[in-house]
C-alpha positions as a printed NumPy array, in Angstrom:
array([[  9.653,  -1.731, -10.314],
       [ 12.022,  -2.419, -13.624],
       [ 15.01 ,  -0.469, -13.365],
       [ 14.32 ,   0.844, -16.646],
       [ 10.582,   2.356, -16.27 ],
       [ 12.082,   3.86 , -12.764],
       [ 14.428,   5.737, -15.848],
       [ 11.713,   6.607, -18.261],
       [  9.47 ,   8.058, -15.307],
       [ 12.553,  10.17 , -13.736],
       [ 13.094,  11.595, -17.365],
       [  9.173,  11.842, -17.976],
       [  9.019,  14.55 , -14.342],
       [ 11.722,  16.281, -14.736],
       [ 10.994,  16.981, -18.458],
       [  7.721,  18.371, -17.656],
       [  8.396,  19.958, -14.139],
       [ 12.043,  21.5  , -15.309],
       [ 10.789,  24.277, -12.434],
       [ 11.526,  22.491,  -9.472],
       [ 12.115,  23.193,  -5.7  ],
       [ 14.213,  20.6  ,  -3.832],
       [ 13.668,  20.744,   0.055],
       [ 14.473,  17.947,   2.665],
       [ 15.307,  16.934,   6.343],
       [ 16.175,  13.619,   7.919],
       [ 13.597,  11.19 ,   6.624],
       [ 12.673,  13.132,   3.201],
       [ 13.469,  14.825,   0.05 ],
       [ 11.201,  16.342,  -1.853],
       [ 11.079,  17.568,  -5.621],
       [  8.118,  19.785,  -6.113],
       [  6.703,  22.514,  -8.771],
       [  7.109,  25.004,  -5.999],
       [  8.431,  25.766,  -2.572],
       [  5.228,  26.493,  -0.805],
       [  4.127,  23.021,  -2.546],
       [  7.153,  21.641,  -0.76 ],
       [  7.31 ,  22.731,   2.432],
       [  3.497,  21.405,   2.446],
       [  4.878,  18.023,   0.864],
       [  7.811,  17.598,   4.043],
       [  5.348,  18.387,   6.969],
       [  2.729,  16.278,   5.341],
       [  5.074,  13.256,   4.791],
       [  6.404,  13.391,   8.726],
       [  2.904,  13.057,   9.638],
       [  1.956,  10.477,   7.826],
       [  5.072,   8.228,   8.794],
       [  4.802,   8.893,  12.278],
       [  0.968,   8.207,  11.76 ],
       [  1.209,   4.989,   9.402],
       [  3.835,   3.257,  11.379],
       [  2.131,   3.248,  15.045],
       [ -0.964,   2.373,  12.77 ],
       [  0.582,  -0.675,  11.343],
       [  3.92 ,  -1.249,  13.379],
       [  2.569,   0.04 ,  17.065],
       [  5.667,   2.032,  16.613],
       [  7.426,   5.309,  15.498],
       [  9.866,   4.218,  13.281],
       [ 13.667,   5.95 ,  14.12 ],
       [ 14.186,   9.341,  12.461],
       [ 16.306,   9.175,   9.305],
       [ 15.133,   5.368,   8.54 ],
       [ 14.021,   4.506,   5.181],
       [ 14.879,   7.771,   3.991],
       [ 12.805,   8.365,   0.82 ],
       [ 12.763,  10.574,  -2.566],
       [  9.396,  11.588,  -3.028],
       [  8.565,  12.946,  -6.964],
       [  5.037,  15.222,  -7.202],
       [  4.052,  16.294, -10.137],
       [  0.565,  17.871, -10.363],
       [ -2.241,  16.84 , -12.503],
       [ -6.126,  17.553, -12.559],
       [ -6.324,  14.623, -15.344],
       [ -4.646,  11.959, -13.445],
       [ -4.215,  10.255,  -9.933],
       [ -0.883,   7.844, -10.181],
       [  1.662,   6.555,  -7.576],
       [  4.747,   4.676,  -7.676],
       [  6.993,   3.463,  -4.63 ],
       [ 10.567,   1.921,  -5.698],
       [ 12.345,   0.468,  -2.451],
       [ 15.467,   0.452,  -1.295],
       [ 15.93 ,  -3.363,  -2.893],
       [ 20.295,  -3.131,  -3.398],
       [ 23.273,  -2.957,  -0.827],
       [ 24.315,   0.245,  -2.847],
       [ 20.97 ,   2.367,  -3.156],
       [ 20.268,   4.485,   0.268],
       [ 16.71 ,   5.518,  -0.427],
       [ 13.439,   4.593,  -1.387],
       [ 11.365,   6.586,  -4.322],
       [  8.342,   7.273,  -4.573],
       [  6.709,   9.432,  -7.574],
       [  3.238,  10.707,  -7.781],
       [  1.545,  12.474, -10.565],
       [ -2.145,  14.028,  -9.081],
       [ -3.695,  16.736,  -7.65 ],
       [ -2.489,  19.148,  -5.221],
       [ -4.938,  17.658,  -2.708],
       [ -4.211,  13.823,  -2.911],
       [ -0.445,  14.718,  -3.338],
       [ -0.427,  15.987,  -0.01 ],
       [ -3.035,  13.28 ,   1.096],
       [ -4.168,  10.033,  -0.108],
       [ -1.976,   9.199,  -3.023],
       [  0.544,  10.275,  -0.821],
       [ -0.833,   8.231,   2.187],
       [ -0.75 ,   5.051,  -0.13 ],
       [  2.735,   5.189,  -1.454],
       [  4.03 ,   5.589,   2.28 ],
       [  2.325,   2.953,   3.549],
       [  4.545,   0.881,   1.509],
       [  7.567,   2.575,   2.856],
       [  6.995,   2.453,   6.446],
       [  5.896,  -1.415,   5.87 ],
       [  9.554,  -2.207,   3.739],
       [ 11.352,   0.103,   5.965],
       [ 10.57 ,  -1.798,   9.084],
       [ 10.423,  -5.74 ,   7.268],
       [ 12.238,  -5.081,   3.9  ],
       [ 12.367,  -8.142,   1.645],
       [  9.251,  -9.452,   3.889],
       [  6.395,  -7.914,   3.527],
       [  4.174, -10.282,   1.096],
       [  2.106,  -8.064,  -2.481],
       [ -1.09 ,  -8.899,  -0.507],
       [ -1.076,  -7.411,   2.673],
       [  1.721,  -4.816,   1.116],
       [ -1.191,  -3.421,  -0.939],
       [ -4.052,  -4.613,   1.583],
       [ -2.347,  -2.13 ,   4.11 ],
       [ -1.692,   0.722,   1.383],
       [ -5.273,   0.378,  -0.203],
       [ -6.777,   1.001,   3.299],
       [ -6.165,   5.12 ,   2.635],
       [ -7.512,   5.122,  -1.396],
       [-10.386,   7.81 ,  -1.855],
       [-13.892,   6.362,  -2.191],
       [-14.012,   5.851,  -5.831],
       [-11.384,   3.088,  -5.71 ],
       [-12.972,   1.942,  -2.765],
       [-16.273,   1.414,  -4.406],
       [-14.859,  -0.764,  -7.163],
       [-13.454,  -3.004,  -4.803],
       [-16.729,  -3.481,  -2.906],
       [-18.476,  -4.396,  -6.499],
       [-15.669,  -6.586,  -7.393],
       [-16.03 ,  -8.551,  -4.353],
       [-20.08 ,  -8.666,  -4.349],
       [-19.221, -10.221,  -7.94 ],
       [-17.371, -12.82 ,  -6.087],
       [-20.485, -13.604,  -4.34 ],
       [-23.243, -13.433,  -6.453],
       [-20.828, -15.701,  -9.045],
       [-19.488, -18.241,  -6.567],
       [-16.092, -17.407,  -8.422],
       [-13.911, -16.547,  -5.312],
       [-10.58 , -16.048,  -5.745],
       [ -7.905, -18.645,  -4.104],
       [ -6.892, -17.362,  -0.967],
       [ -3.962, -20.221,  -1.426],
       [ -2.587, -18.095,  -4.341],
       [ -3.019, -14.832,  -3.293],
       [ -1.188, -15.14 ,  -0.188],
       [  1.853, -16.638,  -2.602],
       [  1.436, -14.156,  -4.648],
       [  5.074, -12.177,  -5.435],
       [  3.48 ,  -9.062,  -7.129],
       [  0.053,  -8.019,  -7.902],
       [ -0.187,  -6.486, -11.146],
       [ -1.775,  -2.73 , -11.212],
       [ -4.32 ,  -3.914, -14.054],
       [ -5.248,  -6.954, -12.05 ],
       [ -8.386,  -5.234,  -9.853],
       [ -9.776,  -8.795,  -8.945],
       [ -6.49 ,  -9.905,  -6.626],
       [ -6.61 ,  -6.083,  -5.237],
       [-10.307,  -6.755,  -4.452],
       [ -9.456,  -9.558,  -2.976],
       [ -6.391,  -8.644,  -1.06 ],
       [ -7.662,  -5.331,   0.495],
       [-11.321,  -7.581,   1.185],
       [ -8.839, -10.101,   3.208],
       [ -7.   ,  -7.38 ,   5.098],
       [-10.122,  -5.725,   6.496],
       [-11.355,  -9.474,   7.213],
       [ -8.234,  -9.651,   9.419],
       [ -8.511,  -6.353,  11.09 ],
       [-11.348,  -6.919,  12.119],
       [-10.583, -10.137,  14.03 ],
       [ -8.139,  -8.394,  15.964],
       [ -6.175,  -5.454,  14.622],
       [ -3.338,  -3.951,  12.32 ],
       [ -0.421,  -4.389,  14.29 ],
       [ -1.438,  -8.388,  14.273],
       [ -1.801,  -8.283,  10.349],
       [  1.429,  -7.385,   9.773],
       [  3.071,  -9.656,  12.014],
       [  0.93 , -12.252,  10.612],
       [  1.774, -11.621,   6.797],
       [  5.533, -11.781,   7.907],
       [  5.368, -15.067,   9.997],
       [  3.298, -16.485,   6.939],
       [  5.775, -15.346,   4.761],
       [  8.732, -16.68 ,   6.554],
       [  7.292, -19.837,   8.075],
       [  4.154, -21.135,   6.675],
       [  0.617, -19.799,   5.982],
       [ -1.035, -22.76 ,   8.019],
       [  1.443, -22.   ,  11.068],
       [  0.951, -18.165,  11.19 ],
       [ -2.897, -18.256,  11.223],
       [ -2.904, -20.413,  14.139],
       [ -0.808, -18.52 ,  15.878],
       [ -2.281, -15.326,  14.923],
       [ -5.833, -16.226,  14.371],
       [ -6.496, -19.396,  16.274],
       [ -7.343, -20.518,  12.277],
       [ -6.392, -24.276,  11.333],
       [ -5.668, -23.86 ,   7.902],
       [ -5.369, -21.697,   4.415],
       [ -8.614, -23.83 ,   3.63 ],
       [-10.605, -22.513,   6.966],
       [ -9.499, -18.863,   6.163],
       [-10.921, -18.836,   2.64 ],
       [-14.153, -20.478,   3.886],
       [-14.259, -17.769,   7.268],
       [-13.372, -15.106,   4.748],
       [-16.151, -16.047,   2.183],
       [-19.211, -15.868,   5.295],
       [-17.665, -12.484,   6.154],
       [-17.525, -11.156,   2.712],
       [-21.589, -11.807,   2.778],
       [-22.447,  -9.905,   5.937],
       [-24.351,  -6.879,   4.311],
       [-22.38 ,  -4.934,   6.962],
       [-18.805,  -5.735,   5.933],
       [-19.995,  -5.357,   2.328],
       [-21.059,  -2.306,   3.436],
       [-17.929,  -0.773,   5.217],
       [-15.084,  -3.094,   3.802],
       [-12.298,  -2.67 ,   1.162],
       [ -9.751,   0.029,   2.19 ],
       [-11.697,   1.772,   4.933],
       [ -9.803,   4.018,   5.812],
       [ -5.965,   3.705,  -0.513],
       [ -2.06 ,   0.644,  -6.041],
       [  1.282,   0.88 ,  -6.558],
       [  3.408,  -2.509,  -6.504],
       [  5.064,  -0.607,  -5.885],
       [  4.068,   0.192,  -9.026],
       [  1.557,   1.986, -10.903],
       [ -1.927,   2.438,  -9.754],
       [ -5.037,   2.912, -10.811]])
């Protein structure tokens, strides 16, 4: 995220939460309207990292790594997250803000931004926009999971499928840009499927470092960029992937969502 939005957002909370309660311990500090709110926000956080990594990483990851800033302030009119990583030698925590309800502050909202800081905590600098957000977008409520299932029926019905060539390139996704989140979250459930989420993220960091071509035959037993888009197209047609797929179990680009 631009250095300078990170700014405007930090002044934006703390303008309109200028009642705060700080509370922390070793992998979390919290900023929260209130300190029930925030002793609710630190035992929900440890669960979810300790949950999220052996979900993705098969793995707890060490206590005190990646420690993170998290931001909630409550909202009944919106639902937004925001993860900034640890990205310079002199910054020793990640951020992550979140403007929502009490209930998806404490859970999915809050599930979302962490999955992107378990994934950069463990691979930082390696982790590739799609499966960052095809990984995070797995814990999104229903709502945001039923636009993704249209999207991708579109895809379909059209015969306008997205490049699976570009999205795995892909440096960012934009928040606004629903069709590559369709897409991306559509791909990682492909994946998980074929064997499991442990495997994706090894994959997306192999592809990332070595080759796309390289890292789906050694993940996937899959020749090519060109066989996955074609595999991935048949799957996205089976009534019952259409019917469970996109973030089963939910943007930020570390940025905002929604």
């Amino acid at each position: 995220m631009d250095a300078a939005l990170v700014s405007c957002l930090m002044i934006a909370l703390v303008g309109a939460e200028r009642d705060t309660t700080l509370r922390s311990n070793p992998n979390f500090l919290v900023c929260t309207p209130s300190a029930e709110l925030a002793g609710e926000l630190l035992t929900a956080a440890d669960i979810l990292r300790d949950e999220l990594a052996e979900e993705w990483l098969d793995e707890k990851l060490p206590p005190g790594a990646g420690k993170t800033h998290i931001h909630l302030q409550l909202s009944d009119a919106k639902d937004e997250g925001w993860m900034w990583p640890i990205d310079h030698a002199d910054r020793r925590a990640h951020h992550v803000w979140l403007v929502t309800d009490r209930e998806k502050g404490l859970g999915c909202t809050l599930a979302h931004e962490l999955s992107h800081v378990v994934l950069v905590t463990r691979y930082p600098g390696q982790i590739p926009a799609w499966a960052n957000e095809g990984a995070a977008c797995q814990r999104d409520e229903e709502r945001s999971r039923a636009t993704r299932r249209r999207i991708v029926e579109s895809f379909a019905r059209s015969g306008r499928w997205p490049q699976l060539t570009k999205l795995l390139r892909a440096q960012n996704i934009s928040s606004h840009d629903q069709t590559s989140y369709a897409a991306a979250v559509s791909l990682t459930d492909f994946l998980i499927e074929r064997r499991d989420k442990p495997t994706l993220i090894r994959f997306a960091v192999a592809g990332q470092r070595g080759g796309w071509d390289a890292a789906l035959r050694e993940h996937y037993q899959i020749k090519n960029v060109a066989a996955l888009q074609s595999a991935w197209q048949r799957w996205t047609r089976r009534p019952a992937s259409l019917a469970s797929a996109i973030g089963r179990s939910s943007p930020s680009s570390q940025g905002s969502r929604r």
